[in-house]
N, C-alpha and C positions, 0 to 999 in steps of 0.2 A: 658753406665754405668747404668742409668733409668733401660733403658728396662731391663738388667741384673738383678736388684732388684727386677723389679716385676716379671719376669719370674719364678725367685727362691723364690718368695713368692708364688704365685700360683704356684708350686710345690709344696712348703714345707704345703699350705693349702690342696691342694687331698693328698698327702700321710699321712698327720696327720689326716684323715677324719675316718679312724679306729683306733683310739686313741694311738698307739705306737709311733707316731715321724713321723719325716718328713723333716728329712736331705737327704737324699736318694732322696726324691721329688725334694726338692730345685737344689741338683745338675743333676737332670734330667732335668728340667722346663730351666735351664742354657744353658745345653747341647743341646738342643733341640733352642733355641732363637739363640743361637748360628750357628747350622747348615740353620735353616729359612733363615736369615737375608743374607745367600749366596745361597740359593739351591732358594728361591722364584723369587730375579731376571734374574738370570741365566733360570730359565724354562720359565718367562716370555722374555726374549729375545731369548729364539729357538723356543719358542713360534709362536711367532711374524713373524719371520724369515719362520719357515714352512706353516704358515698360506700365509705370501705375495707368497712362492713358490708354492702351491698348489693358489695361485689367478691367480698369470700366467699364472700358467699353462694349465687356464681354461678360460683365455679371449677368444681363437676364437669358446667357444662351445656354444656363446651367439646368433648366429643365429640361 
C-alpha cells in the first residue's frame, strides 16, 4: 500500500512537471509498481535458473 503511494506520487510529480496535472502520471507510476513488483522477481528466478544451466553446462570445459 506504501509503495502504491509513493509510486503514484512520483508519477503524479513527472507528469505535473509541465504544469497541467498529473493524474494520468499517478495512475501510470501505479501501474508500472504494480507490474515491477511481479515481472522483477519472476526474471530474477529464470534468471538464476539460466545462469546455473548454462554453469553446468560448462563444468567439463575447465580443462
Amino acid at each position: 500500500m506504501i509503495g502504491e503511494a509513493i509510486a503514484g506520487l512520483i508519477g503524479h510529480k513527472i507528469d505535473a512537471s509541465d504544469g497541467e496535472g498529473g493524474a494520468v502520471g499517478a495512475v501510470a507510476g501505479v501501474a508500472v509498481w504494480k507490474v515491477a513488483k511481479a515481472v522483477i522477481p519472476a526474471a530474477l528466478f529464470f534468471g538464476a535458473i539460466a545462469y546455473g544451466i548454462h554453469y553446468l553446462a560448462n563444468q567439463g570445459d575447465d580443462a
